[in-house]
PyMOL commands that place a pseudoatom at each C-alpha (Angstrom):
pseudoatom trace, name=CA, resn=UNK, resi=1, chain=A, elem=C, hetatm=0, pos=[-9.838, -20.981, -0.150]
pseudoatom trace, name=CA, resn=UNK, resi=2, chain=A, elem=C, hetatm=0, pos=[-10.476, -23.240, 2.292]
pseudoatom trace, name=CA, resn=UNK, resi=3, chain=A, elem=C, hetatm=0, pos=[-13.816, -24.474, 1.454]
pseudoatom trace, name=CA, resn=UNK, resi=4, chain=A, elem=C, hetatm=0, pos=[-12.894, -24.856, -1.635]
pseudoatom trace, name=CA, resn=UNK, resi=5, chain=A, elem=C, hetatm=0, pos=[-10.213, -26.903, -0.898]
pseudoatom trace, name=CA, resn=UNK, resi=6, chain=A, elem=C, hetatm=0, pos=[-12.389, -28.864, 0.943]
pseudoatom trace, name=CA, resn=UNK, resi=7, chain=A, elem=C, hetatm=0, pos=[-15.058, -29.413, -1.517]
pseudoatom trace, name=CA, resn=UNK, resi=8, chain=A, elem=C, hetatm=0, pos=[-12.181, -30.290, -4.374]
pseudoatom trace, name=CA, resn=UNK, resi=9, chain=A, elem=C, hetatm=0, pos=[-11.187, -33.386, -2.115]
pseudoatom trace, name=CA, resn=UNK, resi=10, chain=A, elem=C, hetatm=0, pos=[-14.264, -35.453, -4.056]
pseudoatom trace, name=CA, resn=UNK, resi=11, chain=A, elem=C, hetatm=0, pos=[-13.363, -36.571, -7.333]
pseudoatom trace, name=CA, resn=UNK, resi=12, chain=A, elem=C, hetatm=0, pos=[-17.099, -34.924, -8.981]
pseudoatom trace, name=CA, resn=UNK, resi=13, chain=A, elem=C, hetatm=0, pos=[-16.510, -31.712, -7.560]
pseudoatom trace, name=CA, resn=UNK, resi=14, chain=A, elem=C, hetatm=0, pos=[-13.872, -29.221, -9.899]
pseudoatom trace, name=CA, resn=UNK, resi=15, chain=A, elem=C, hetatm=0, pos=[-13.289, -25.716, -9.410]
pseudoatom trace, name=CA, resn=UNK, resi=16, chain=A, elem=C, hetatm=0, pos=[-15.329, -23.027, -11.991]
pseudoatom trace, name=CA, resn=UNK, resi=17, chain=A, elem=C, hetatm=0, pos=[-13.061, -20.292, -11.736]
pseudoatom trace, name=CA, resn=UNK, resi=18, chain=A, elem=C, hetatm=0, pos=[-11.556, -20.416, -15.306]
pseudoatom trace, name=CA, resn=UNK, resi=19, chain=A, elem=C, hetatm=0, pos=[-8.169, -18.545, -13.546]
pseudoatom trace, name=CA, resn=UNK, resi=20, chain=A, elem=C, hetatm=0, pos=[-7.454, -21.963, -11.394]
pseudoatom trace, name=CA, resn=UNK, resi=21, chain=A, elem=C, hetatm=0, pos=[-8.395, -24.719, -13.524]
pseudoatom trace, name=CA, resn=UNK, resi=22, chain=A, elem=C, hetatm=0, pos=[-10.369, -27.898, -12.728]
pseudoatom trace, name=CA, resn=UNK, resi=23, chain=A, elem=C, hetatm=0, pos=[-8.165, -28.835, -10.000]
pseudoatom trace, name=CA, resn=UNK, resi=24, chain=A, elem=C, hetatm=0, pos=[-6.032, -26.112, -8.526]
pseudoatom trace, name=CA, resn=UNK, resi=25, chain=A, elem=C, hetatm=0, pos=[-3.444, -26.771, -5.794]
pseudoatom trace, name=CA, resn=UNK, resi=26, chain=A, elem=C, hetatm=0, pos=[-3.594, -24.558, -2.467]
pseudoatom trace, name=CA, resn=UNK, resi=27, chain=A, elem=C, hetatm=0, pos=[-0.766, -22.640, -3.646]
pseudoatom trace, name=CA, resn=UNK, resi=28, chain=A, elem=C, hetatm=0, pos=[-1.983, -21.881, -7.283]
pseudoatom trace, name=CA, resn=UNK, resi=29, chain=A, elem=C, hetatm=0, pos=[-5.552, -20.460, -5.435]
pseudoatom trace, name=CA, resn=UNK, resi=30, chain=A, elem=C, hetatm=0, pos=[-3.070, -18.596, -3.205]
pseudoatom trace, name=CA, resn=UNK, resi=31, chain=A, elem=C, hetatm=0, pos=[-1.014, -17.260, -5.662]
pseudoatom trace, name=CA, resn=UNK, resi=32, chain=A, elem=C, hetatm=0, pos=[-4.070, -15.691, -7.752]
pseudoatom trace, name=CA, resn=UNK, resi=33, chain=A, elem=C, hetatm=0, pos=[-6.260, -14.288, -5.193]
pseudoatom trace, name=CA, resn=UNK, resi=34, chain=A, elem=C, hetatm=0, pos=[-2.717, -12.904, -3.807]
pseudoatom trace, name=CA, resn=UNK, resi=35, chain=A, elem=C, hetatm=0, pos=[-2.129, -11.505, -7.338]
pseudoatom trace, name=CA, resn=UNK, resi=36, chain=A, elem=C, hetatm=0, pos=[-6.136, -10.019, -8.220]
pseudoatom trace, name=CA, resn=UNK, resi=37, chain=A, elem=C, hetatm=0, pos=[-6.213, -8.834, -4.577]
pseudoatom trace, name=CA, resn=UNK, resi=38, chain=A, elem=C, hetatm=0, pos=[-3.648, -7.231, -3.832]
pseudoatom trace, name=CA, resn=UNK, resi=39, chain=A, elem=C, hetatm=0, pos=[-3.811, -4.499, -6.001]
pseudoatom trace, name=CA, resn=UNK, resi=40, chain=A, elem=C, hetatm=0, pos=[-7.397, -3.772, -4.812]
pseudoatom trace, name=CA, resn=UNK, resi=41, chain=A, elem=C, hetatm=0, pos=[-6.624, -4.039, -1.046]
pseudoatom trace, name=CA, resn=UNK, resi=42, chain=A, elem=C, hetatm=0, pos=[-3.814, -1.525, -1.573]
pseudoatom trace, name=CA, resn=UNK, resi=43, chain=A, elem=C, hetatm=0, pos=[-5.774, 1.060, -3.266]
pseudoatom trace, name=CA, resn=UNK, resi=44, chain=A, elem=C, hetatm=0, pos=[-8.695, 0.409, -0.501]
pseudoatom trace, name=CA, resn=UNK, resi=45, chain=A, elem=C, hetatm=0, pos=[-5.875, 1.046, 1.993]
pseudoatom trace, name=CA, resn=UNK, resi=46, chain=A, elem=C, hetatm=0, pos=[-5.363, 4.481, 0.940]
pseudoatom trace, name=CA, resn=UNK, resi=47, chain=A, elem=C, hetatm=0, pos=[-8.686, 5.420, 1.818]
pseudoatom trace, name=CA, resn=UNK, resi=48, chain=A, elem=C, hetatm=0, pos=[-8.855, 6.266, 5.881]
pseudoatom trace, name=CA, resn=UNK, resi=49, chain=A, elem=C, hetatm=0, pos=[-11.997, 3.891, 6.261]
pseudoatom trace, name=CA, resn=UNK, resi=50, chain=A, elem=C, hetatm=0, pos=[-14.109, 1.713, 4.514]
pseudoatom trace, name=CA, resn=UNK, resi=51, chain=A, elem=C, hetatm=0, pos=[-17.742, 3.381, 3.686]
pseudoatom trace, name=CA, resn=UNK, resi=52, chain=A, elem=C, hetatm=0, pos=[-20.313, 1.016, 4.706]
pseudoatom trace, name=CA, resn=UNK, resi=53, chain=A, elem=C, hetatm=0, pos=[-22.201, 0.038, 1.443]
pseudoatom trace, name=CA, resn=UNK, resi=54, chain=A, elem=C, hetatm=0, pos=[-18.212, -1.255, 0.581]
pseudoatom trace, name=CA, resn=UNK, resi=55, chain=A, elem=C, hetatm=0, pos=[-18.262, -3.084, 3.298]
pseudoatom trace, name=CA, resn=UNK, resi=56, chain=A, elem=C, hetatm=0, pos=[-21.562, -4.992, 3.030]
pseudoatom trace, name=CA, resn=UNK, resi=57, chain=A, elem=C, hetatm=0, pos=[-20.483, -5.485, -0.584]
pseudoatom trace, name=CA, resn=UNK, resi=58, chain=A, elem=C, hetatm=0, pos=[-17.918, -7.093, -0.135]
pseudoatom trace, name=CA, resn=UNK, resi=59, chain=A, elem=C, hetatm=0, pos=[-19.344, -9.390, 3.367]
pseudoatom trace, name=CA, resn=UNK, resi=60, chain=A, elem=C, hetatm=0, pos=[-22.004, -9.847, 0.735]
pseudoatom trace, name=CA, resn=UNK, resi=61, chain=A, elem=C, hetatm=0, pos=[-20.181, -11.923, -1.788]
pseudoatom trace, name=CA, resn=UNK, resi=62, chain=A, elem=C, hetatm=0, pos=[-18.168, -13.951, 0.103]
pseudoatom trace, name=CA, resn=UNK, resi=63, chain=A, elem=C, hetatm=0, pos=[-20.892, -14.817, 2.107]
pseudoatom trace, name=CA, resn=UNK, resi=64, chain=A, elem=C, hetatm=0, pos=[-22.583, -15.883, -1.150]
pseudoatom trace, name=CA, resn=UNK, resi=65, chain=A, elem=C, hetatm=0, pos=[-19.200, -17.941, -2.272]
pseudoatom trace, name=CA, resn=UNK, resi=66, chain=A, elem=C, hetatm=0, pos=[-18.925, -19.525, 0.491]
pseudoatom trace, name=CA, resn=UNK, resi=67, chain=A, elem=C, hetatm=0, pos=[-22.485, -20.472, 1.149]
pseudoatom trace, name=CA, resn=UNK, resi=68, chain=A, elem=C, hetatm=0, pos=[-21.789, -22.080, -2.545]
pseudoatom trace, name=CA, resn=UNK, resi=69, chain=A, elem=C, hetatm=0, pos=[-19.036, -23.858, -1.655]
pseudoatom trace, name=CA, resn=UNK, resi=70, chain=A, elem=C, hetatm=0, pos=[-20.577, -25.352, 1.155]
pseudoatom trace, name=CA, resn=UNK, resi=71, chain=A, elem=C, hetatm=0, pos=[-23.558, -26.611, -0.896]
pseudoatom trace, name=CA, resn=UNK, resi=72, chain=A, elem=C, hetatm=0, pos=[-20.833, -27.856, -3.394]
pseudoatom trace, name=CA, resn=UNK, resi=73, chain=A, elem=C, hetatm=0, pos=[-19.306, -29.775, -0.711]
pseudoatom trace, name=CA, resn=UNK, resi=74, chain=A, elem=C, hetatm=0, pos=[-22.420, -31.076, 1.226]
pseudoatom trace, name=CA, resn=UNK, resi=75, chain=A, elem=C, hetatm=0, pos=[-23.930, -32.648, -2.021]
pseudoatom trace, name=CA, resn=UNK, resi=76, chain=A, elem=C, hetatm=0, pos=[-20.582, -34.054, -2.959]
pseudoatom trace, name=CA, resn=UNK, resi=77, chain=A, elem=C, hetatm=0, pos=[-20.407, -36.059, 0.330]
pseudoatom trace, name=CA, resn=UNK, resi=78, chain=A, elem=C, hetatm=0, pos=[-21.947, -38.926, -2.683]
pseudoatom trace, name=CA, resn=UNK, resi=79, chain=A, elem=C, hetatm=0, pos=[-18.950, -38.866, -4.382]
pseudoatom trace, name=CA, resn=UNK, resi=80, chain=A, elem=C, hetatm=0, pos=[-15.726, -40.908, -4.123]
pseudoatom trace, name=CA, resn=UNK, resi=81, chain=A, elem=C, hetatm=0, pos=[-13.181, -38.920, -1.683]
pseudoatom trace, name=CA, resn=UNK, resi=82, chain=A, elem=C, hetatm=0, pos=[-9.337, -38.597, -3.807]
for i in range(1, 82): cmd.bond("trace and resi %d" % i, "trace and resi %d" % (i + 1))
show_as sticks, trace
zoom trace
């Protein structure tokens, strides 16, 4: 959330997530991840221990959305800051 908060501070930069919108507050990303994760984290939490091909999966694509974000935010450094 945080890089993408950070990269939505320049006015050509909008979020692509089609559950936030263009320009979501910190409170509406909040919100949503709370609500789609939740659920998921709570059935992972039954199981004693996360296997390891989980756990790279998962490192895996946030590494990969927030190696995005960061591009996102690097290029927008051009824009105009809102």
């Amino acid at each position: 959330m945080y890089s993408t908060y950070r990269g939505l501070q320049y006015d050509c930069v909008q979020e692509t997530n089609p559950l936030f919108g263009e320009r979501p507050s910190v409170s509406k990303m909040f919100f949503v991840k709370a609500s789609v994760l939740y659920p998921i984290m709570t059935t992972e939490m039954q199981q004693p221990v996360m296997n390891r091909q989980d756990m790279r999966d998962v490192n895996t694509l946030m590494t990969i959305v927030v190696l995005n974000n960061r591009h996102v935010e690097n290029k927008s450094k051009r824009c105009n800051k809102l």
